[in-house]
HTML snippet that shows the backbone in 3Dmol.js (N, CA, C, O; Angstrom):
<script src="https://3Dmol.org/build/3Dmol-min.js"></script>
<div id="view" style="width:600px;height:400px;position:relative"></div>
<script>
const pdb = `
ATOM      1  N   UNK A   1     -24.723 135.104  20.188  1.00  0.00           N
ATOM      2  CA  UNK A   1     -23.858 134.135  19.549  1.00  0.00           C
ATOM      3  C   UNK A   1     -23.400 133.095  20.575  1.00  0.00           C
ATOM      4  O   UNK A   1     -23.552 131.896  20.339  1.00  0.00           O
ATOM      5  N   UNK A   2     -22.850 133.525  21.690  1.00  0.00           N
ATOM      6  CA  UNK A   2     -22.263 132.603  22.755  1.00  0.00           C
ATOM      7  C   UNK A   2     -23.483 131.406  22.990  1.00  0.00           C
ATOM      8  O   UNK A   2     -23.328 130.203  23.194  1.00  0.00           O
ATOM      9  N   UNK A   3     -24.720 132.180  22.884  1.00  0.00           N
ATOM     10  CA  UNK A   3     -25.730 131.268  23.643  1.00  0.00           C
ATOM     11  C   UNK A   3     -26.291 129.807  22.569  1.00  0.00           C
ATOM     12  O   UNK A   3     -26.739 128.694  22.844  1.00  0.00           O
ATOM     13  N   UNK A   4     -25.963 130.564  21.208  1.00  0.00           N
ATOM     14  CA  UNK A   4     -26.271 129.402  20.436  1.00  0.00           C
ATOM     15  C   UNK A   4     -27.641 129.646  19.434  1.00  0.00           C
ATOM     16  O   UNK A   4     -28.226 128.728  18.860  1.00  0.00           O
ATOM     17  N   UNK A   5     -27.918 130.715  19.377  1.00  0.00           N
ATOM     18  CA  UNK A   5     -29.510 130.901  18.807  1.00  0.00           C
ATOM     19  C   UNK A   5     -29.783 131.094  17.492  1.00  0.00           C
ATOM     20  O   UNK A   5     -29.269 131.832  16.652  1.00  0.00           O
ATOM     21  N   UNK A   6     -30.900 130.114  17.436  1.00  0.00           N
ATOM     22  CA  UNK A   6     -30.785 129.859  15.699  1.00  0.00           C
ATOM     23  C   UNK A   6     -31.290 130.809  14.941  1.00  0.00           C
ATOM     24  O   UNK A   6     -32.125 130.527  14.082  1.00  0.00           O
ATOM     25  N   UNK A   7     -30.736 132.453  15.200  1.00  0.00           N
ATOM     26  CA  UNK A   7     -31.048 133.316  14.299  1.00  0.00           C
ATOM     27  C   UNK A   7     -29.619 134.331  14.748  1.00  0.00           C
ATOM     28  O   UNK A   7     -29.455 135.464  14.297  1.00  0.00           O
ATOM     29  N   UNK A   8     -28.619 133.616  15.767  1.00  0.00           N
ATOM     30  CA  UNK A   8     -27.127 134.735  15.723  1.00  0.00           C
ATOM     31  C   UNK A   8     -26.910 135.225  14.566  1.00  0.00           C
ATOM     32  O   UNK A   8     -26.902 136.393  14.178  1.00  0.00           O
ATOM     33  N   UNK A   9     -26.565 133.331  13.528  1.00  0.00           N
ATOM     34  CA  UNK A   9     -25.771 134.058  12.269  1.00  0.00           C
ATOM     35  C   UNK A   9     -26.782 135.020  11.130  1.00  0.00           C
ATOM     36  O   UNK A   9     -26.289 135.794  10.309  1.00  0.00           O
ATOM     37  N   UNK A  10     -28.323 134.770  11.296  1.00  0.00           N
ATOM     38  CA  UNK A  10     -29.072 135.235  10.295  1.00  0.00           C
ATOM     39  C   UNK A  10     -28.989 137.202  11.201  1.00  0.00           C
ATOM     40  O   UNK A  10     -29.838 138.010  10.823  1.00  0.00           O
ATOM     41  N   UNK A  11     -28.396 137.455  11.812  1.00  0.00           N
ATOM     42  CA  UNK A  11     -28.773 138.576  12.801  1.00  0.00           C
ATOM     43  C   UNK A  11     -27.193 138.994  12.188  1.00  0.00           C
ATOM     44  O   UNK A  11     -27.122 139.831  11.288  1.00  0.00           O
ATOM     45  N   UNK A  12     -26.040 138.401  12.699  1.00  0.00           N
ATOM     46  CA  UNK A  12     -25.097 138.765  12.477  1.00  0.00           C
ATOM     47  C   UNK A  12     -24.994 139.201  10.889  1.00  0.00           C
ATOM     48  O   UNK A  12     -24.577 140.296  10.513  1.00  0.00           O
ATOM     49  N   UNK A  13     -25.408 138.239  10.107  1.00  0.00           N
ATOM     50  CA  UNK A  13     -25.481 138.970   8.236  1.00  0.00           C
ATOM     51  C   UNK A  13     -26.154 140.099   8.171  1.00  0.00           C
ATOM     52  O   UNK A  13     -25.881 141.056   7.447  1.00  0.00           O
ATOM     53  N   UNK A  14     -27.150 139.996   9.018  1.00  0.00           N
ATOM     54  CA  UNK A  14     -28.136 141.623   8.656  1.00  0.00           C
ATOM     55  C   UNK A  14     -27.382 142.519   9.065  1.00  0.00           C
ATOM     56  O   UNK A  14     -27.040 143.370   8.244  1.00  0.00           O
ATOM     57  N   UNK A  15     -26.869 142.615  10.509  1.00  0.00           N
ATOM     58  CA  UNK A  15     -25.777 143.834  10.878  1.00  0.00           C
ATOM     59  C   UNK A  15     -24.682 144.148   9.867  1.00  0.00           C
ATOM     60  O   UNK A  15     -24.311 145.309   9.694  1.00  0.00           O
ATOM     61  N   UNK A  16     -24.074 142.948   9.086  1.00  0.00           N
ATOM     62  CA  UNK A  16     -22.935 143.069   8.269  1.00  0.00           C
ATOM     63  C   UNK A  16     -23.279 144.081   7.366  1.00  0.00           C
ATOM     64  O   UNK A  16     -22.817 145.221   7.342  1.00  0.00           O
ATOM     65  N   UNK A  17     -24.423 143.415   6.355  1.00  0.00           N
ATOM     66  CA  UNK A  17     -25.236 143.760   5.220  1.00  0.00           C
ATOM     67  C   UNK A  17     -25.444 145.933   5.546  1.00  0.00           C
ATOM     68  O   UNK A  17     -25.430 146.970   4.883  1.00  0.00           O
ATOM     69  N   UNK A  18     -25.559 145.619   6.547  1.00  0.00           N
ATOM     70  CA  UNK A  18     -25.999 147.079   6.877  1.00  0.00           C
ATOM     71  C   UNK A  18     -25.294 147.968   7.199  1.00  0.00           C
ATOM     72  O   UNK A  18     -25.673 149.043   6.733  1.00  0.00           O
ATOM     73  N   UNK A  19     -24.413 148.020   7.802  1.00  0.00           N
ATOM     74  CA  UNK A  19     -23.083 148.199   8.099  1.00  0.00           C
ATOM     75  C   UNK A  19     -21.804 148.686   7.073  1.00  0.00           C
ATOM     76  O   UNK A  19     -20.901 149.517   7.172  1.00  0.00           O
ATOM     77  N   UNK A  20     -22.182 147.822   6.159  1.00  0.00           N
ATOM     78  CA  UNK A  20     -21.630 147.937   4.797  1.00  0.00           C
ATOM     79  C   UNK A  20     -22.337 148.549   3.715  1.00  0.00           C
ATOM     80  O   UNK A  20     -21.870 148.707   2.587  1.00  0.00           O
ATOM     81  N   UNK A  21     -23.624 148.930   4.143  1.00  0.00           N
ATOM     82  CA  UNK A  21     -24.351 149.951   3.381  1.00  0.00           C
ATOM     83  C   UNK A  21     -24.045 151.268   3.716  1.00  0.00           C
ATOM     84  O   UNK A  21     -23.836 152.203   2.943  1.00  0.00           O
ATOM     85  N   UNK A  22     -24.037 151.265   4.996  1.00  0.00           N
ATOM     86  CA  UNK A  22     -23.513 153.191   5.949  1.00  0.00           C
ATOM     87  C   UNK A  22     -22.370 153.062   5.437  1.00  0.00           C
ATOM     88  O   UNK A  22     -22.204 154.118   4.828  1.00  0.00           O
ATOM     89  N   UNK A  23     -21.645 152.551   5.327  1.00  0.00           N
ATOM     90  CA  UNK A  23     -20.114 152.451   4.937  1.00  0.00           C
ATOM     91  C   UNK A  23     -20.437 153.338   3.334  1.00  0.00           C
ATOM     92  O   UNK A  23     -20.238 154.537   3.141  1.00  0.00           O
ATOM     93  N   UNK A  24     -20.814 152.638   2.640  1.00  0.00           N
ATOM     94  CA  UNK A  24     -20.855 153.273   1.487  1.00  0.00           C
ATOM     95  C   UNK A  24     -21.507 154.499   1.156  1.00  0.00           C
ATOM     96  O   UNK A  24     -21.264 155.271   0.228  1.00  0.00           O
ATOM     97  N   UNK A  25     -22.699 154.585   2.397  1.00  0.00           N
ATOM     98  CA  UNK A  25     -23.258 156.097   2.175  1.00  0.00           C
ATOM     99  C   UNK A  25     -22.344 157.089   2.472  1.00  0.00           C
ATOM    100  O   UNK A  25     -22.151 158.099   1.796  1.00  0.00           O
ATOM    101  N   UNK A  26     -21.622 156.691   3.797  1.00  0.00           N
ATOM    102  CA  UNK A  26     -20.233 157.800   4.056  1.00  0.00           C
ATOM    103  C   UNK A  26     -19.353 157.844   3.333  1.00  0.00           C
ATOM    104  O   UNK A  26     -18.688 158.879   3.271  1.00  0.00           O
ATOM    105  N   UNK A  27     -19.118 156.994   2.723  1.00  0.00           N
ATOM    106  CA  UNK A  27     -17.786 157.236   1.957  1.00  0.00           C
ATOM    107  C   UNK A  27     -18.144 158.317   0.785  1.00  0.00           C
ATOM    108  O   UNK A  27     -17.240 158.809   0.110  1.00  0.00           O
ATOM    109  N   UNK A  28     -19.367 158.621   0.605  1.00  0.00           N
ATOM    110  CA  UNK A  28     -19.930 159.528  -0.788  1.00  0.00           C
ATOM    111  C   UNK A  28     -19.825 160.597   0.089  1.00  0.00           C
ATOM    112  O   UNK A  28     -19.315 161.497  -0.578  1.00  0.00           O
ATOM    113  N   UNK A  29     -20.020 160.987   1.189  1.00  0.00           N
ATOM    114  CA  UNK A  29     -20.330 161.969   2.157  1.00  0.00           C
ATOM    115  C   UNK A  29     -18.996 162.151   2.204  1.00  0.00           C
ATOM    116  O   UNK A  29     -18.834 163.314   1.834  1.00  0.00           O
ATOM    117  N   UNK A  30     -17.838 161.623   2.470  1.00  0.00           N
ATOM    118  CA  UNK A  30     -16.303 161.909   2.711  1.00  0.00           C
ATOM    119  C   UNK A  30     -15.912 162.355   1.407  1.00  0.00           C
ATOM    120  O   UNK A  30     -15.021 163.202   1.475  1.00  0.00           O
ATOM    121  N   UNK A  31     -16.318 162.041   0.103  1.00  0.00           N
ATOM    122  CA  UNK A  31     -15.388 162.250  -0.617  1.00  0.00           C
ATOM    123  C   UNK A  31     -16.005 163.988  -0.940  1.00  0.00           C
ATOM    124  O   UNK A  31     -15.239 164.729  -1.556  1.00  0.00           O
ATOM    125  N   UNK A  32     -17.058 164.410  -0.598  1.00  0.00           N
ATOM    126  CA  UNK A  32     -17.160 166.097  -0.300  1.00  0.00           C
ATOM    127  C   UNK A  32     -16.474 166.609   1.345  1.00  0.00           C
ATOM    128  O   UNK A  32     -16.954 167.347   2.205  1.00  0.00           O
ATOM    129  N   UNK A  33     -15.592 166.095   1.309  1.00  0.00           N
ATOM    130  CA  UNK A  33     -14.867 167.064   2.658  1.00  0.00           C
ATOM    131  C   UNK A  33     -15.376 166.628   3.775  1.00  0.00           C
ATOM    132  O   UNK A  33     -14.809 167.089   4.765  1.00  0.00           O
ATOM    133  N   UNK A  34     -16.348 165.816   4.011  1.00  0.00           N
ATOM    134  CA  UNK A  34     -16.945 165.360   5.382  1.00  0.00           C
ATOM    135  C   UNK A  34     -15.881 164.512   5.959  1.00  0.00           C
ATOM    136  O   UNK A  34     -15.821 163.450   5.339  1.00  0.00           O
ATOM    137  N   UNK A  35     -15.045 164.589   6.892  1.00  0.00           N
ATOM    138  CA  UNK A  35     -13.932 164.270   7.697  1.00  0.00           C
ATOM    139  C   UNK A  35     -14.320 163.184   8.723  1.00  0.00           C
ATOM    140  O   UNK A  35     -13.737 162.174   9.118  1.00  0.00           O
ATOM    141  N   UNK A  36     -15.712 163.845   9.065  1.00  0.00           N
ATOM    142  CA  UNK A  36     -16.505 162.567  10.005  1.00  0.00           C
ATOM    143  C   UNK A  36     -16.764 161.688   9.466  1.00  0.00           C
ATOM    144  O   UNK A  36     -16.492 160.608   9.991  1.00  0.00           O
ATOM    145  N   UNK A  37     -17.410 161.717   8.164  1.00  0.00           N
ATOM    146  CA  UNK A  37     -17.887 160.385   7.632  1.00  0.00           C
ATOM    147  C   UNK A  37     -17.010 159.401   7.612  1.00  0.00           C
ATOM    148  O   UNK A  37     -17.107 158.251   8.038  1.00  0.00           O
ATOM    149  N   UNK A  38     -15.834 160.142   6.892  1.00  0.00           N
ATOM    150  CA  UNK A  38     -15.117 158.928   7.042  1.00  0.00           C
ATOM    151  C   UNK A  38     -14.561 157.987   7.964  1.00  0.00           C
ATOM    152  O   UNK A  38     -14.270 156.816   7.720  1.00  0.00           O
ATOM    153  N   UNK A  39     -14.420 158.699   9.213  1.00  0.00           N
ATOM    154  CA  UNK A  39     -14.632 158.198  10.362  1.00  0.00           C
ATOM    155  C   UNK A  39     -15.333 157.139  10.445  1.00  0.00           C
ATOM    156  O   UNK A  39     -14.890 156.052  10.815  1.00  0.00           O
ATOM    157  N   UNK A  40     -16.946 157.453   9.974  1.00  0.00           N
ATOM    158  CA  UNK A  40     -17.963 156.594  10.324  1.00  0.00           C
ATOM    159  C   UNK A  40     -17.920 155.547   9.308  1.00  0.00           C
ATOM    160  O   UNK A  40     -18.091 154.417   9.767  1.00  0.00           O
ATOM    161  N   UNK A  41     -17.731 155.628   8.012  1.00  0.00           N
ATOM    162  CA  UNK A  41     -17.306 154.697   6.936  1.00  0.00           C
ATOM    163  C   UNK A  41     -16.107 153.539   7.401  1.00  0.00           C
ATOM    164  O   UNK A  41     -16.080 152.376   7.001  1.00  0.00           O
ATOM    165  N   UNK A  42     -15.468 153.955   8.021  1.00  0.00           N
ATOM    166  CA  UNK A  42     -14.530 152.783   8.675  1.00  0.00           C
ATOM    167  C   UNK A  42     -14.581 152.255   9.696  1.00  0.00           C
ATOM    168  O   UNK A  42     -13.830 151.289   9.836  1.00  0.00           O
ATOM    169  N   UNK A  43     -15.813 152.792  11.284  1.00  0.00           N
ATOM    170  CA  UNK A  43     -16.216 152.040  11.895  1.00  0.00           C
ATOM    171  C   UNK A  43     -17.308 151.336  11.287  1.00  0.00           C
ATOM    172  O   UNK A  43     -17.507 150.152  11.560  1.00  0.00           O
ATOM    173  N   UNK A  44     -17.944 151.895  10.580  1.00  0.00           N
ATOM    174  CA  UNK A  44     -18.699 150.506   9.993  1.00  0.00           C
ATOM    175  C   UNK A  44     -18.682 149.194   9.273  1.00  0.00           C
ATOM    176  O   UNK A  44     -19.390 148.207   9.072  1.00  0.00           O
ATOM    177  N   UNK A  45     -16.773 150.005   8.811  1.00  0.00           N
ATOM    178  CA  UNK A  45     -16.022 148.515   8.129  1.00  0.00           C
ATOM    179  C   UNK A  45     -15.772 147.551   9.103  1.00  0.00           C
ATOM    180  O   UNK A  45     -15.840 146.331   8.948  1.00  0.00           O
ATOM    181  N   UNK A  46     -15.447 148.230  10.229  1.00  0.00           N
ATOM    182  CA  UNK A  46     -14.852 147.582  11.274  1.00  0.00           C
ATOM    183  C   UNK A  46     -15.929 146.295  11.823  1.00  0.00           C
ATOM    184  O   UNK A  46     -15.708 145.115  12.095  1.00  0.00           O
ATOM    185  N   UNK A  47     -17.391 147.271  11.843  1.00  0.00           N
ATOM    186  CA  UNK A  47     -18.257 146.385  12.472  1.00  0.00           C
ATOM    187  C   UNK A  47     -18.799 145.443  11.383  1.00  0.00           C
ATOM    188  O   UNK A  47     -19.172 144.353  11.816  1.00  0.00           O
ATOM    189  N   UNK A  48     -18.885 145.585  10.423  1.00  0.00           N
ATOM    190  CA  UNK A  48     -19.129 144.866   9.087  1.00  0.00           C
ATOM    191  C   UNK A  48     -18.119 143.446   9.301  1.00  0.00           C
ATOM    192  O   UNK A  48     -18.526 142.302   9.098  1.00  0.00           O
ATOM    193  N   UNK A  49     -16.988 143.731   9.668  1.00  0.00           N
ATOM    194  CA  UNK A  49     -15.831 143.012   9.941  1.00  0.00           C
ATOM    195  C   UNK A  49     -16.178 141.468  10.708  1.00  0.00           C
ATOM    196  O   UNK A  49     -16.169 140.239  10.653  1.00  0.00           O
ATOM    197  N   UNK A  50     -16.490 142.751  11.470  1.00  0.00           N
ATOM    198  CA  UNK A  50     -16.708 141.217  13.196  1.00  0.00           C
ATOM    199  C   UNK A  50     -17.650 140.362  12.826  1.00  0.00           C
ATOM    200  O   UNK A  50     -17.697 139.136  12.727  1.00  0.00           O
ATOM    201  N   UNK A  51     -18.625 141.505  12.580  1.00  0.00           N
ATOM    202  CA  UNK A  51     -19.516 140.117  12.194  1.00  0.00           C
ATOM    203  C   UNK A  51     -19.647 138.882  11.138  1.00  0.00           C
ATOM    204  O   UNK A  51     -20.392 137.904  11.204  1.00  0.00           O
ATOM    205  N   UNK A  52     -18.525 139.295   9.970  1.00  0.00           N
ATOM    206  CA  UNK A  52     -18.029 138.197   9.362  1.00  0.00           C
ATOM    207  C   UNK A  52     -17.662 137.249  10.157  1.00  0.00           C
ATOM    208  O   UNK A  52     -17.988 136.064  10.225  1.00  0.00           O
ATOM    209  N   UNK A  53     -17.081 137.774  10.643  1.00  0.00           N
ATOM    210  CA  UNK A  53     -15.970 136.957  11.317  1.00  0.00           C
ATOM    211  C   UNK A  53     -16.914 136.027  12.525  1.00  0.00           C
ATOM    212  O   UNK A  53     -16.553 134.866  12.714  1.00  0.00           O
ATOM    213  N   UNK A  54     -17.884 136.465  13.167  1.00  0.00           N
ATOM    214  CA  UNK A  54     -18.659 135.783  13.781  1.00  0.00           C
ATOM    215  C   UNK A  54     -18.943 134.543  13.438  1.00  0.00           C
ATOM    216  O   UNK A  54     -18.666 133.470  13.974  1.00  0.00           O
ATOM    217  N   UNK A  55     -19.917 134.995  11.841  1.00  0.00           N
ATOM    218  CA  UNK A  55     -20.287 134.182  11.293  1.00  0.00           C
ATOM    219  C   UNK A  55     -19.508 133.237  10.476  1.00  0.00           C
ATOM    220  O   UNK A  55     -20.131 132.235  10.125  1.00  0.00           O
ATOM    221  N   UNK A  56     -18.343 133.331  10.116  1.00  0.00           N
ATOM    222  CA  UNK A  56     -17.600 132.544  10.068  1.00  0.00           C
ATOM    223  C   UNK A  56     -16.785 131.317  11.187  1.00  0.00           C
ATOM    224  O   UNK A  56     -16.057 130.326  11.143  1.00  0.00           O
ATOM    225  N   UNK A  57     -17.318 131.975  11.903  1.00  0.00           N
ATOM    226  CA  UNK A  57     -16.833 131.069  13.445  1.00  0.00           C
ATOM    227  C   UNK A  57     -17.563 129.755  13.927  1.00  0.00           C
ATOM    228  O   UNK A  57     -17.279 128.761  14.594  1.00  0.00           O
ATOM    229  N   UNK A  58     -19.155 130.501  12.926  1.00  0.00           N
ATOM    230  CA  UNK A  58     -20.132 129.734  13.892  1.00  0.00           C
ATOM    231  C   UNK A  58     -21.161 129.307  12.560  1.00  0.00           C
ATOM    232  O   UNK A  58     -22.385 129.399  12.655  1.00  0.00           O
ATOM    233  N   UNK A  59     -20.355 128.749  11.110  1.00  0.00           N
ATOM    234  CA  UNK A  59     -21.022 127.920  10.402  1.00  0.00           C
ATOM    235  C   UNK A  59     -20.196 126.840  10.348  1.00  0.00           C
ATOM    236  O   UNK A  59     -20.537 125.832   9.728  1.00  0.00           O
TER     237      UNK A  59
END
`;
const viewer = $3Dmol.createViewer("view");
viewer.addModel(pdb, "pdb");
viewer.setStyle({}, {cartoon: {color: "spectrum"}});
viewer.zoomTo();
viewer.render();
</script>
């Protein structure tokens, strides 16, 4: 992103996009007692996050 490359933001949506897919696979995995998932369901919100936010920075 810093450097300027004309595929950050198309890179940054794919991480989002994906990110926010594990998110949703864990959250099915948490709602049977998996304690980790959910864990992992909200770092992936987290990272889902940034990279909005990237890409919002840098259209």
């Amino acid at each position: 992103m810093s450097l300027g490359s004309s595929y950050s933001v198309d890179l940054c949506r794919l991480c989002a996009q994906i990110c926010n897919a594990c998110a949703e696979e864990c959250d099915r995995h948490a709602a049977m007692g998996m304690d980790h998932c959910r864990e992992c369901a909200d770092a992936c919100r987290e990272c889902a996050e940034a990279c909005n936010t990237m890409i919002s920075e840098n259209n």
